[in-house]
C-alpha positions, 0 to 999 in steps of 0.5 A: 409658453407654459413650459418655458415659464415653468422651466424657467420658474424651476430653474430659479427656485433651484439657483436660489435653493443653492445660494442661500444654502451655499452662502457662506455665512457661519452662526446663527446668521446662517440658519435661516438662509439654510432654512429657506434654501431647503423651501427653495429646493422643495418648490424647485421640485414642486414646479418640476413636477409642474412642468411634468403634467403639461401636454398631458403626460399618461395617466400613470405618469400624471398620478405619480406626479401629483403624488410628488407635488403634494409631498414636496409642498408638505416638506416645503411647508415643515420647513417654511414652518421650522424658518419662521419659527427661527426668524422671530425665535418666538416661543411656541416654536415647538407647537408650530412644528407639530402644526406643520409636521401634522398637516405635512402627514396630512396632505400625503394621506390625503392623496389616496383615492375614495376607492383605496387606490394610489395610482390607478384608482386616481380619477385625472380629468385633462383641461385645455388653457389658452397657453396649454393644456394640464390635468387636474383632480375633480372636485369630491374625489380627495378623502377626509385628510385634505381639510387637515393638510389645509388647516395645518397651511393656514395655522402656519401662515397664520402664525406667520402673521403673529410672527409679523406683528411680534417682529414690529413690536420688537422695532425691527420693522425691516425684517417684519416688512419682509416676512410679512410679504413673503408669507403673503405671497406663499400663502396666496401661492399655496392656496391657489394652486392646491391640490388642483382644486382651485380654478385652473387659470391662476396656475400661472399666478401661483408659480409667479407668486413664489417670485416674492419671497425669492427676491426677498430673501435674495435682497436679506441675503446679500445684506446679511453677507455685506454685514457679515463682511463687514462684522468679520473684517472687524473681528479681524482689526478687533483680533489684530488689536487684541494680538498687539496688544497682549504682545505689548504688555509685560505681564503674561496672559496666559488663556484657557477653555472650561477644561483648563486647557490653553488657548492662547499664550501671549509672548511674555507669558512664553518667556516667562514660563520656556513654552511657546505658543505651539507647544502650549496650546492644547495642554492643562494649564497647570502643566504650563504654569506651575505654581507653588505656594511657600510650602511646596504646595502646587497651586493650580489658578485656571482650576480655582476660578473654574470653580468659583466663577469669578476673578481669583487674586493669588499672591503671597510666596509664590513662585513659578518654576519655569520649563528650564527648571529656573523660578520666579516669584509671581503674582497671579490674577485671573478671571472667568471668561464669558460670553453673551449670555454669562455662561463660562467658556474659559479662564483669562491668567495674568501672570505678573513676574515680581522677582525684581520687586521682591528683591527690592522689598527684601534690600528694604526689609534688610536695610529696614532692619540693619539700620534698627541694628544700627540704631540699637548697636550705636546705643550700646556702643555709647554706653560700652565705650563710656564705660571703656573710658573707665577702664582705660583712662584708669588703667592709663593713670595707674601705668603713670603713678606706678612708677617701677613697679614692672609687675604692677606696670604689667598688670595696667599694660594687659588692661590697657590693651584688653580695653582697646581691643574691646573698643576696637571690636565695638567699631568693627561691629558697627561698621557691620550694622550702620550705613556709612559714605564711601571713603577712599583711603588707604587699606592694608589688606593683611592686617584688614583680614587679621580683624577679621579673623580676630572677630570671627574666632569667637564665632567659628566652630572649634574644629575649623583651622583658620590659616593665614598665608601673607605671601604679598610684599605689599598689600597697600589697595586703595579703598573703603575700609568697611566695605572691604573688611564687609566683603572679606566678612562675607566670604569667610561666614561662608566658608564657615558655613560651609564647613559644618563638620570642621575643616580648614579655613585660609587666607592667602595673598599674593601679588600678581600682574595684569597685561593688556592681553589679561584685562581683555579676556577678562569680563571685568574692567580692568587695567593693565598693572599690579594686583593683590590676589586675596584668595578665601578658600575652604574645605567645605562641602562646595558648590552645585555646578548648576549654581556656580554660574549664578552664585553672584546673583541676589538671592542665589544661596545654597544654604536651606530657607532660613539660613541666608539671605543670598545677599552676600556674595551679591554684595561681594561682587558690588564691593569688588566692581566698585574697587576695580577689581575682578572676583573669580571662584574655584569649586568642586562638590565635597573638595570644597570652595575658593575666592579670589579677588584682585585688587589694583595695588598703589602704585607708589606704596607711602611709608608710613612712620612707625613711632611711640606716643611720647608721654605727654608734658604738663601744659603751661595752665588754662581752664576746661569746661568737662561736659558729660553726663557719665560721672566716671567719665567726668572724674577721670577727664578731670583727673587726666586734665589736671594731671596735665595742669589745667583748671577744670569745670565739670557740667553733667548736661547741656544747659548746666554747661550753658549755664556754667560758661555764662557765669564763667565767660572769659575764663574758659578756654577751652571745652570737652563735649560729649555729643550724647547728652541727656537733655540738650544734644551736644551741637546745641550746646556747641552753638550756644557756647559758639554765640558767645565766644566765636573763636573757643577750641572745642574737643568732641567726645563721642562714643556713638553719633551719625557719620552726618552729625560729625561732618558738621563738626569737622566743617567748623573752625577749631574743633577736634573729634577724639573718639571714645574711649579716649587714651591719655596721650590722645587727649593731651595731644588734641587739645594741645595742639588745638590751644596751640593753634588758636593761641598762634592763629589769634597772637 
């Protein structure tokens, strides 16, 4: 009976000793169990042993098993020391394993003899039980280490005991319950049966005793694998979600160990930098995401935060250039990553791709600017043309009283003209600086390009030839003018720049058609009919291969930093979509570069009228309110009205001509207005003047006023824009006709 029990009893300590050894469990929740499997396999041995001294075995035999029962329950007791040191993770851990240790020795050298023998010298005395019959050790014949071994057993269910209470007082009254039962058991278990010094008929209550702790920590560690089940059956939704949610956001996350090493790329972060997750993992950060500031330094974000320790905002010029060799301005944020007790295991990037946004900000910086441009230009063009009204109306009158005088008619002809060109070049160049609405009009492309080269001779370098090849016999697009004289502008600055040594500049137009089968293959949306080709081309230095298919792109330049926007040919290409057009480009490093660009010809072509301005006839009489803060002007608008035959009133500012009209109400009929003046602005006054006389013809002069403020204008009732500086003939003819309009409409 007493072999069954201890066989049984073996087999138990050894299932259990495998369990919690083998039990699955990772971390810090497996230590303890792995602690207690190694106590479980030492008893194991111990009750082997046991079961070895029944019947009883010889002498020899007997002796070496004893021996062993006594070191097994020494290492049994290092390492039930050792787990409940871990349990509790209390601080005298250290002591408490020397305690064990100490005593472990201890029991081992307390099993030699008085006499110095090992085996034989060993005294057993057999004693029968009623369930069989077992050897024992007489009383006396231990030497002085066993009272250490004891000391050291009890120091170590005594600091089981403490562990108990420290457990209670931390609130966790489950597990001191537990330890505190198990220690209770063992130590009622080692002390009954130790050394065979106690009385022989608890043996089977020493054995049994062990049972407690078996079915405890049984009972802890089918809980702890449920709970570890549970945690990682979390960790994995928590992971999934964590996946999902990297793989949603548009920013990169890029992840790194303490060595800047890459652990995890989410996908925008793959698309942003060419690598995907397999190839990036494993590799310096800074190999993946390289960074330059804005002047070309590398910068290496997961190496500054490992150094501050603590997040890093990086932004400014930076530019990341991705695996294919392509950049993109970035911002970059990143975080020290770190676990629970604050230490640092890694970085977490976040790199967010700004290219959009910064070409934004430079479309706002640029529109910012050109409309300061715009605003400045338009103050000088004012004063410029006022002062062109000068020339030219001065000039004009001179041509009038010369009479035949064919050198002095010469003379006021080229100053005449020199005028004209002059306010031409001024409405060319605001048209360049200020934003206006898309009109549609009729555009004839040659005599477009012939401005545009007239601008551009007086910027281009004296060894560049500009050639002009007008081989289109009909060159008529429909269009907006500035857009399309912007957009040939465009190219041939380029062209200029392009030809920094000198070279050959043209411009060819040819008409061409386009067949279904054309406007199929072609990646714009074209229809099917007759085109005029306008072809810029140079012999400038070319384009890189590696750009040509992104030359269109904003901000794709390959001139030097400081030296372009990249705008322009962007702007090209909207203006040629916007027109229904196609652009193409031929280019070839060091031969140089051509555009074409296709325009829908008109399909019916007007005619145009060719005729002289007839020199204006003497008007039959009637009084003109001049209102101008430029004396010159005034002097010559009422030198030419008088001229022509009427009365004239002269105001320098708004409420002067408020006033004079008031006085004057009834004689007037009709008023010059200029819109810029310098106390009232020339609308007030117009309403003003309207309140009192509804149906008085208006001609507005202006040098320089918003498109906006003259839609206003051209809403009303009989009103005419001349803009300045006016000619003569242009001014007769307006308010002429307008007299004449309202004097028919009012008969």
């Amino acid at each position: 009976m007493l072999k069954a029990l201890l066989a049984a009893l073996a087999g138990v300590w050894l299932a259990s000793g495998w369990r919690h050894l083998r039990s699955g469990l990772v971390g810090r929740a497996a230590r303890p169990h792995r602690l207690f499997g190694l106590v479980c396999l030492a008893m194991a041995g111990y009750t082997a042993a046991e079961f070895g001294l029944t019947d009883p075995p010889d002498p020899v035999r007997a002796a070496l098993l004893l021996r062993l029962q006594i070191v097994l329950a020494a290492v049994g007791m290092v390492f039930l020391a050792w787990w409940v040191a871990d349990e509790t993770d209390v601080r005298p851990r250290p002591f408490l394993l020397a305690v064990s240790i100490v005593g472990a020795i201890a029991a081992v050298l307390s099993l030699a003899s008085t006499d110095g023998g090992l085996v034989t010298g060993l005294t057993l005395q057999p004693e029968r039980l009623p369930w069989g019959e077992v050897v024992r050790v007489p009383a006396g014949r231990e030497t002085s280490w066993a009272p250490i071994a004891r000391l050291a057993f009890w120091l170590v269910c005594g600091f089981g005991a403490y562990a108990v209470v420290l457990q209670g007082r931390r609130g966790r009254a489950r597990e001191a319950v537990e330890l505190g039962a198990a220690l209770l058991l063992l130590h009622g278990a080692i002390f009954l049966g130790a050394y065979r010094h106690g009385p022989l008929t608890l043996l089977p209550l020493e054995h049994v005793a062990f049972l407690g702790p078996v079915l405890l920590m049984g009972a802890r560690l089918r809980r702890d694998i449920a709970r570890a089940l549970r945690a990682g059956a979390e960790l994995q939704r928590s992971e999934e979600n964590l996946r999902i949610t990297l793989a949603s956001i548009a920013d990169g996350v890029v992840t790194t160990d303490t060595g800047a090493r890459v652990t995890g790329i989410n996908p925008a972060a793959q698309a942003l930098t060419g690598w995907s997750q397999d190839e990036a993992v494993g590799r310096g950060s800074a190999e993946i995401l390289r960074v330059h500031d804005a002047d070309g330094r590398e910068v290496d974000p997961a190496g500054r935060i490992l150094t501050a320790g603590r997040q890093v905002d990086l932004r400014g010029e930076l530019r990341l250039l991705r695996r294919d060799g392509t950049e993109h301005r970035v911002v970059v944020t990143g975080a020290p990553i770190r676990d629970t007790r604050g230490e640092i295991t890694g970085v977490v990037l976040v790199v967010r791709d700004v290219t959009e946004l910064s070409e934004l900000e430079d479309q706002l910086r640029h529109a910012r600017k050109m409309d300061a441009v715009g605003t400045l230009a338009g103050g000088i063009a004012h004063d410029f043309n006022n002062m062109l009204v000068g020339i030219v109306g001065h000039a004009e009158l001179l041509l009038a009283k010369s009479g035949d005088q064919p050198e002095l008619n010469r003379h006021a002809r080229i100053v005449v003209d020199t005028g004209l060109r002059a306010a031409d070049l001024t409405q060319k160049l605001l048209s360049f600086s200020r934003r206006k609405p898309r009109s549609v009009a009729v555009v004839r492309m040659h005599e477009l390009v012939e401005a545009v080269v007239a601008i551009l001779e007086r910027s281009v370098d004296r060894r560049i030839l500009v050639e002009r090849d007008f081989r289109a016999s009909n060159d008529r697009v429909a269009g907006d003018h500035g857009a399309l004289e912007s957009a040939v502008m465009n190219l041939a600055v380029n062209a200029r720049d392009a030809m920094p040594d000198g070279g050959r500049l043209t411009f060819r137009t040819d008409v061409i058609y386009r067949d279904s089968e054309s406007c199929a293959r072609s990646s714009f949306e074209l229809s099917p009919g007759p085109y005029l080709r306008l072809s810029v081309s140079d012999t400038g230095c070319g384009i890189p291969e590696d750009l040509v298919e992104r030359i269109f792109e904003p901000y794709v330049t390959t001139k030097a930093v400081g030296q372009g926007t990249g705008l322009g040919l962007s702007a090209v290409y909207g203006t040629v979509v916007e027109h229904g057009g196609a652009i193409d480009v031929h280019t070839a490093v060091g031969e140089g570069s051509s555009f074409v660009l296709d325009f829908p010809l008109l399909a019916e072509p007007t005619r145009e009228e060719v005729h002289e301005t007839p020199e204006p006839a003497p008007h039959e009489g009637g009084t003109i309110l001049v209102v101008d803060d430029e004396a010159l002007v005034r002097q010559l608008a009422t030198e030419i009205l008088q001229g022509l035959g009427y009365t004239v009133l002269a105001a320098a500012d708004g409420l002067g001509a408020i006033e004079l009209f008031r006085a004057s109400q009834g004689a007037i009929d009709a008023v010059l207005l200029d819109l810029m003046l310098p106390d009232v602005n020339g609308y007030e006054v117009f309403r003003e003047i309207r309140a009192l006389d509804g149906n008085l013809p208006v001609v507005v002069s202006t040098g320089y006023t918003e498109e906006s403020r003259l839609e206003e204008f051209r809403a009303e009732r009989w009103v005419r824009i001349v803009p300045k500086p006016y000619r003569r003939a242009l001014l007769a003819e307006s308010l002429g006709s307008l007299l004449r309009d309202v004097a028919r409409e009012c008969r």
